[in-house]
C-alpha positions as CSV (number, residue, x, y, z in Angstrom):
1,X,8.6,-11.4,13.7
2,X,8.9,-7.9,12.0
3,X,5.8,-6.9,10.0
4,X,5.2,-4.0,8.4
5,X,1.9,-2.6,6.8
6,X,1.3,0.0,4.3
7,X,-2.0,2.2,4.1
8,X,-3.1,5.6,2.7
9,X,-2.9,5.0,-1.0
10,X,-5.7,5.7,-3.4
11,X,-6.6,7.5,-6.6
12,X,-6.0,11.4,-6.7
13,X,-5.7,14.2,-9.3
14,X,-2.5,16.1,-10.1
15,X,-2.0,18.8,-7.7
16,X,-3.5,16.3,-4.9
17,X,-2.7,15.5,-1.9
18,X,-2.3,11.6,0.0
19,X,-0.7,10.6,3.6
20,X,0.6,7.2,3.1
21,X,0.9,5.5,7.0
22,X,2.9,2.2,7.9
23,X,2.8,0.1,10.8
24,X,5.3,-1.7,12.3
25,X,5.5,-4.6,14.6
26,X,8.0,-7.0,15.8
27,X,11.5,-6.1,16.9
28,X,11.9,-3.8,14.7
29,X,16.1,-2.3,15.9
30,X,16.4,0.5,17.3
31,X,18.9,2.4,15.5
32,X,17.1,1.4,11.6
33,X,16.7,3.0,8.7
34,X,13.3,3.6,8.2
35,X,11.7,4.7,3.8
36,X,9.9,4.8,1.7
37,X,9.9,3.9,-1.5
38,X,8.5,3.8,-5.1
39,X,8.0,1.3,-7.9
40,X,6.2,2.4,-11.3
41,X,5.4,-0.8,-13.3
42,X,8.5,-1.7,-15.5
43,X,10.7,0.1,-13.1
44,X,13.2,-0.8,-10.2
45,X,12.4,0.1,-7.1
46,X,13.5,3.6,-5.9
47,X,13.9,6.0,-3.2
48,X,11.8,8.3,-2.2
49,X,12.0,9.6,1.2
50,X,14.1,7.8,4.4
51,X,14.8,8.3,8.3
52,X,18.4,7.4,9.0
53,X,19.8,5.7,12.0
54,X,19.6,9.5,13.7
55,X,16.0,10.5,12.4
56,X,17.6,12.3,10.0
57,X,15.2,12.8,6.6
58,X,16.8,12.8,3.2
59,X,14.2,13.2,-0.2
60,X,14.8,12.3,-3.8
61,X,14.9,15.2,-5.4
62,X,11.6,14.9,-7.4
63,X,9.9,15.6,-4.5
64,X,11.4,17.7,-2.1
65,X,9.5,20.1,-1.1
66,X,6.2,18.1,-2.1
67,X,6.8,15.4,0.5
68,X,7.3,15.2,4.4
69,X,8.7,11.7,5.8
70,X,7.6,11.5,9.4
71,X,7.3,9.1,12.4
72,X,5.5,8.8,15.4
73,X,7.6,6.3,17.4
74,X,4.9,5.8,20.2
75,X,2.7,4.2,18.1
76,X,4.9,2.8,15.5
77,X,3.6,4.4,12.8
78,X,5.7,5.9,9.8
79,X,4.2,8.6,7.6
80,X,4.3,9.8,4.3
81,X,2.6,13.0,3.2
82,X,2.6,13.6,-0.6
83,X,2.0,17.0,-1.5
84,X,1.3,18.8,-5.4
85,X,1.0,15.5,-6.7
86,X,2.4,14.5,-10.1
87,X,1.5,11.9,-12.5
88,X,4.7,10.8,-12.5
89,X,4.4,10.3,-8.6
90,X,1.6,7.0,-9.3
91,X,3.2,3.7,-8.6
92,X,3.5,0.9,-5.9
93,X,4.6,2.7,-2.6
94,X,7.0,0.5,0.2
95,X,7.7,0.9,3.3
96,X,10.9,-0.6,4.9
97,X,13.2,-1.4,7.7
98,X,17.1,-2.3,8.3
99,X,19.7,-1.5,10.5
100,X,22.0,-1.3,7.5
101,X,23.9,1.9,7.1
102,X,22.7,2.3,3.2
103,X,19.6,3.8,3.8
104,X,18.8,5.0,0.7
105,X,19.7,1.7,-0.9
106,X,16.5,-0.6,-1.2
107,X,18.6,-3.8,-1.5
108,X,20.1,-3.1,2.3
109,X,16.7,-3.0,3.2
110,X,15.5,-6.8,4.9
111,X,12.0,-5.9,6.2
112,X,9.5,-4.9,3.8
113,X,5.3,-4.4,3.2
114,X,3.3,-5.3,0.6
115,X,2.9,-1.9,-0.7
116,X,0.1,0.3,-1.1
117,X,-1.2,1.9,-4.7
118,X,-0.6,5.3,-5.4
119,X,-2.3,6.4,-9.1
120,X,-2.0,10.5,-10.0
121,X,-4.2,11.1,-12.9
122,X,-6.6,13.7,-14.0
């Protein structure tokens, strides 16, 4: 059984700085895509930084250049570090798994955690 789990969120002033961190475990396929993603209250869930089936990163362009999507396969782990942090950043952040092809497509995605709060405010 694939499980994922989402830490690192927290309260932080614009300009801030937070490393969001997910586990996996389970058999998790090997070529998957591997994101992030974003949901502000209201709001559909959207991209905000993936792996593709090569390891390949790709950012929505709000934050490139703010944030880094890494991995550390060894231990499972996928990072997110959030740099210059806007307001407009806060929201419910996801991380996911598929071997689908769309990785930048949250509906493709089958394996999912239960998020972790991210809140930019001054």
């Amino acid at each position: 059984q694939v499980q994922l789990a989402e830490s690192g969120g927290g309260a932080v002033q614009p300009g801030g700085s937070l490393t969001l961190s997910c586990q996996f475990s389970g058999d998790i396929p090997r070529r998957s895509c591997l994101g992030w993603f974003r949901q502000a209250p209201g709001k559909e869930r959207e991209m905000v930084a993936d792996l593709d089936r090569d390891r390949l990163p790709t950012y929505a362009p709000r934050v490139l250049g703010r944030f880094t999507i890494s991995q550390n396969n060894a231990k499972n782990l996928l990072y997110l570090q959030m740099n210059s942090l806007k307001a407009e950043d806060s929201g419910m952040y996801y991380c996911a798994a598929d071997s689908t092809l769309r990785c930048r497509e949250p509906l493709y995605y089958k394996y999912w955690g239960q998020g972790t709060q991210v809140t930019v405010s001054s």
